[in-house]
C-alpha positions in Angstrom: -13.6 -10.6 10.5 -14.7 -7.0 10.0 -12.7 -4.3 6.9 -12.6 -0.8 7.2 -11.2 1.7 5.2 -8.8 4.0 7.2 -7.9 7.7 5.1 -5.0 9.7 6.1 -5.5 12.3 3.3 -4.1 13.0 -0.2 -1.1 13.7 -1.8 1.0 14.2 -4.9 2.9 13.2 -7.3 4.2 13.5 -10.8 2.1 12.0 -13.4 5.1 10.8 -15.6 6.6 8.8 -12.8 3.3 7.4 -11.7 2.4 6.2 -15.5 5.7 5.5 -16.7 6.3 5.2 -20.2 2.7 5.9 -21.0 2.5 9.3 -22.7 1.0 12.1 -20.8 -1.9 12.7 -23.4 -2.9 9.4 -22.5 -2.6 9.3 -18.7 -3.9 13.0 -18.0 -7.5 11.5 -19.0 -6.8 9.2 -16.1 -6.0 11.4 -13.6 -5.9 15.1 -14.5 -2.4 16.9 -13.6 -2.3 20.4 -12.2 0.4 23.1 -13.9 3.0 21.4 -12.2 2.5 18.2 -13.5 1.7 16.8 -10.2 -1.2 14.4 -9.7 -3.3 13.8 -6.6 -3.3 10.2 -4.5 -4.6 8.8 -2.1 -3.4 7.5 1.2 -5.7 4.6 1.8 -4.8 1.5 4.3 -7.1 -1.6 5.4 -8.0 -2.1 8.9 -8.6 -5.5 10.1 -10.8 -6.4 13.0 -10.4 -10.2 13.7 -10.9 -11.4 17.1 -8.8 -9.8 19.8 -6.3 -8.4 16.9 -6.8 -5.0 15.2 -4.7 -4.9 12.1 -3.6 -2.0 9.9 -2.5 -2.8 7.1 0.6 0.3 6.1 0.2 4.0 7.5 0.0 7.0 5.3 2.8 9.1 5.4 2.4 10.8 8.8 3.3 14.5 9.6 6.7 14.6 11.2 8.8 15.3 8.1 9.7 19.2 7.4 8.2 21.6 5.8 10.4 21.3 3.0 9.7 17.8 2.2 5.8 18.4 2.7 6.6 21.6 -0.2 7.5 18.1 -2.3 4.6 16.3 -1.8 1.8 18.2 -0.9 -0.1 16.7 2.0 -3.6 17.3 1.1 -7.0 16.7 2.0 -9.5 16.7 5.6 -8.5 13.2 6.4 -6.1 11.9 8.7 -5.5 8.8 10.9 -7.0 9.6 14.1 -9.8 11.0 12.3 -10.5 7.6 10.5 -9.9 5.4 13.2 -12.4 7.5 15.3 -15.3 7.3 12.7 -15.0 3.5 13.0 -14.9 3.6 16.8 -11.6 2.6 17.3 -8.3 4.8 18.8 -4.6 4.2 17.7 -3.7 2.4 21.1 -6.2 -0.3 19.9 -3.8 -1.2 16.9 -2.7 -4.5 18.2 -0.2 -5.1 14.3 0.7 -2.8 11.7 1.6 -4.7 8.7 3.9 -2.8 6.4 3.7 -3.6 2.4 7.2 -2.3 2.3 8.9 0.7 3.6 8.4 3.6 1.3 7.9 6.6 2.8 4.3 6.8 2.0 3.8 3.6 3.5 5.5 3.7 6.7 6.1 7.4 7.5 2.7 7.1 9.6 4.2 4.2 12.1 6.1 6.7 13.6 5.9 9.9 15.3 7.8 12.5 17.3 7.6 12.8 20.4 9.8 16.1 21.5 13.5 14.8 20.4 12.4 11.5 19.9 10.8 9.1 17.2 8.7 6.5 19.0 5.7 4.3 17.7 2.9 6.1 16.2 0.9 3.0 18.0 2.2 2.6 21.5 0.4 -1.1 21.4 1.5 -2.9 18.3 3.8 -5.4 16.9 5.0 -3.8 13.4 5.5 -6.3 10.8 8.0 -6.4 7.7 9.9 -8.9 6.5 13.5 -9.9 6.8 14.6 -9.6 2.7 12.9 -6.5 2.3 14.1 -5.4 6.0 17.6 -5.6 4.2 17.0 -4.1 1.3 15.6 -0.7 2.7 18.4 -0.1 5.4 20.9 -0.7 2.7 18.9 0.6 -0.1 20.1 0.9 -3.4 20.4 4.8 -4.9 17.4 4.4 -6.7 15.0 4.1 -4.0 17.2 5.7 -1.2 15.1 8.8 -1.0 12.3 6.4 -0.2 13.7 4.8 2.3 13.8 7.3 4.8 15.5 6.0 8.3 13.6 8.2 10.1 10.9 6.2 9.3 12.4 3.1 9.5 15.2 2.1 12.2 13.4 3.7 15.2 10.7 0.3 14.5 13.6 -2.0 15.3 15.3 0.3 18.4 11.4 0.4 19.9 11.3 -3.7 20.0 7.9 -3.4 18.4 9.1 -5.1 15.4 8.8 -8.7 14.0 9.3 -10.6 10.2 6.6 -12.4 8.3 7.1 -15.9 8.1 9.5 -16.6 4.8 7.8 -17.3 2.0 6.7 -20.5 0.5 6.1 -22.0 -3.4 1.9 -22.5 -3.4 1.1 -23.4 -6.8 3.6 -21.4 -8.6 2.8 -18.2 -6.1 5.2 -17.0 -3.3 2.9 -16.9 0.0 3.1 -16.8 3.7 0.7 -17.2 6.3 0.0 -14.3 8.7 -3.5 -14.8 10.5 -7.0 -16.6 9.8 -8.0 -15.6 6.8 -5.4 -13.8 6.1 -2.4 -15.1 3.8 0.6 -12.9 2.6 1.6 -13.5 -1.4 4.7 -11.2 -2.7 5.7 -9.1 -5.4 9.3 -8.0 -6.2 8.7 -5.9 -9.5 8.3 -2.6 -7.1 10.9 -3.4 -4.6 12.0 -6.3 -3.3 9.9 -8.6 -1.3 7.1 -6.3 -1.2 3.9 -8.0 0.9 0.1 -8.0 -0.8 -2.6 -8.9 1.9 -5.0 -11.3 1.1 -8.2 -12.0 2.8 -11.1 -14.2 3.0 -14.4 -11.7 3.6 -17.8 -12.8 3.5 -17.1 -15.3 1.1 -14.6 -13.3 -1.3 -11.0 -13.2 -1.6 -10.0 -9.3 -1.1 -6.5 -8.2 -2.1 -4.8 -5.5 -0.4 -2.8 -4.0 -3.9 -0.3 -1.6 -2.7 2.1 -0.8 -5.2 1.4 -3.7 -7.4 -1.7 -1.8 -8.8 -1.9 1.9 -6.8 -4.8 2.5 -9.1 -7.8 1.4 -11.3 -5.6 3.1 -13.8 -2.5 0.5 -13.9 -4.4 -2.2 -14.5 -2.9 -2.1 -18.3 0.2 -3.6 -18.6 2.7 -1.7 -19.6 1.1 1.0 -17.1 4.4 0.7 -14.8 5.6 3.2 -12.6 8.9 4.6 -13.1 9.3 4.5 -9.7 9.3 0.3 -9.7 12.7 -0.8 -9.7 12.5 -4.0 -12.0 9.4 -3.3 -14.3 9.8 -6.1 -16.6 9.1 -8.3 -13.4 6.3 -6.2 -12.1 4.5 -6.4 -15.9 4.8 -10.1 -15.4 3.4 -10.2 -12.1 0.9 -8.1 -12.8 -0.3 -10.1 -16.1 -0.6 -13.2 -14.0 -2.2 -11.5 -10.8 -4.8 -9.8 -12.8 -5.7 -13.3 -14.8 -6.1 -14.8 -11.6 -8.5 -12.4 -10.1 -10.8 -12.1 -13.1 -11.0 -15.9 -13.2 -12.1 -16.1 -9.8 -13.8 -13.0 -9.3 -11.4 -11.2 -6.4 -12.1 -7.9 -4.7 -9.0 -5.4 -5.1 -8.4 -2.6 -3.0 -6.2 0.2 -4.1 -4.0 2.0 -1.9 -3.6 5.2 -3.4 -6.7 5.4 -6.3 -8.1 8.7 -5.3 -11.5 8.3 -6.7 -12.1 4.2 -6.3 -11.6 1.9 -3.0 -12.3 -1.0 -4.6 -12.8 -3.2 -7.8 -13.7 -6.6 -9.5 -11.5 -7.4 -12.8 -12.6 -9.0 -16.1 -10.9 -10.2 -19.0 -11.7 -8.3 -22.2 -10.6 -7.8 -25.7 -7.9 -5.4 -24.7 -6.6 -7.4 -21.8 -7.6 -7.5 -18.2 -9.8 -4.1 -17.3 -12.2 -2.8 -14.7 -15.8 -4.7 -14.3 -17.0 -2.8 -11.0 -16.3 -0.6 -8.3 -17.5 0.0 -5.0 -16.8 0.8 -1.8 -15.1 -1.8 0.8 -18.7 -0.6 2.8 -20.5 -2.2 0.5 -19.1 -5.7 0.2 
């Protein structure tokens, strides 16, 4: 098994509904906001070379929505998918899967493109993977998170015949999981949005955990840094207290999604909970 980091660029949001409740004279240390409030993020997937399979693990947010809604989120940044895929030697026609964490926009948008009139997979080549509970819940979404759930980015997966559900999830020692590849095991978190899908991988000896919207950042690893955009953050502060004791106990490599500074980092238990011990690069594991 080779990792590879895959950038499609930068983009933004506001500070107060990335850090919750935590007061903004707090968070702006973290990540500075601009006059608008808006903070920058990054749109960072996990590519996964494992025998005959390429993986991709979620896809940016692509380019095919209007202007207006770029004017909303400000797509920034040199980087894009093609791009990234070509500096690793690879093209999007050798994508054999694209697992999807979930279907929020800035998660799926990427899987598919237009082409003239039509929406048709961004790669020709893969099998897309989601899941059939959180399939349900974002094509009947709830009004909360219905302006993530964008259909555009959604239903053309299931008209192409590209796509296929994760194997449902199983009680291992207290922790939902599923089984997806070698190495390569699926646990779940429901505090964001339902049935949401962590990676997990066994690399050179290490488990590395692909942490989507359970952690976007270095900067949620406190607890009650939640994101107003999770729909049940009680459950996600829970999940998060009991993921984050389990990976400094056994020393696992996170990698964060949307950090805009840090790819990757080992946890450790401290005085004032569970906080950063070092970063890296996914390069240098």
């Amino acid at each position: 098994m080779k990792l590879y980091t895959v950038n499609h660029g930068y983009f933004k949001l506001d500070g107060g509904a990335m850090f919750g409740v935590v007061p903004k004279s707090i968070w702006n240390g973290l990540n500075p906001a601009d006059e608008n409030n808006m903070c920058s993020w990054a749109l960072r997937s996990l590519l996964i070379e494992d025998g005959d399979r390429l993986i991709l693990v979620d896809t940016g947010m692509g380019d095919k929505q209007s202007e207006k809604f770029f004017g909303y989120y400000y797509l920034h940044g040199d980087d894009n998918s093609d791009k990234s895929l070509a500096a690793h030697g690879f093209h999007r026609n050798d994508i054999t899967d694209v697992f999807l964490t979930h279907l929020h926009f800035d998660h799926v948008g990427g899987a598919i493109k237009r082409n003239g009139s039509m929406l048709v997979p961004a790669f020709p080549n893969a099998v897309y993977w989601s899941n059939e509970n959180h399939w349900k819940w974002a094509t009947a979404p709830n009004p909360r998170e219905k302006a993530s759930f964008l259909k555009e980015n959604i239903l053309p997966l299931q008209d192409s015949g590209q796509l296929r559900f994760v194997s449902e999830r199983t009680k291992t020692a207290g922790l939902d999981t599923a089984s997806f590849a070698n190495d390569f095991s699926v646990r779940f978190a429901d505090g964001h949005t339902d049935a949401m899908m962590l990676p997990q991988l066994f690399y050179k000896g290490r488990t590395v955990i692909f942490a989507a919207d359970l952690l976007p950042s270095t900067g949620h690893l406190p607890l009650p840094y939640v994101m107003a955009y999770d729909t049940r953050p009680l459950i996600t502060m829970t999940e998060k207290e009991a993921f984050l004791q389990e990976a400094a106990a056994n020393d696992y490599i996170l990698f964060f999604e949307h950090d805009p500074v840090n790819e990757c980092c080992t946890v450790q238990e401290t005085e004032k909970g569970v906080r950063v011990k070092d970063i890296f690069k996914l390069s240098d594991i």
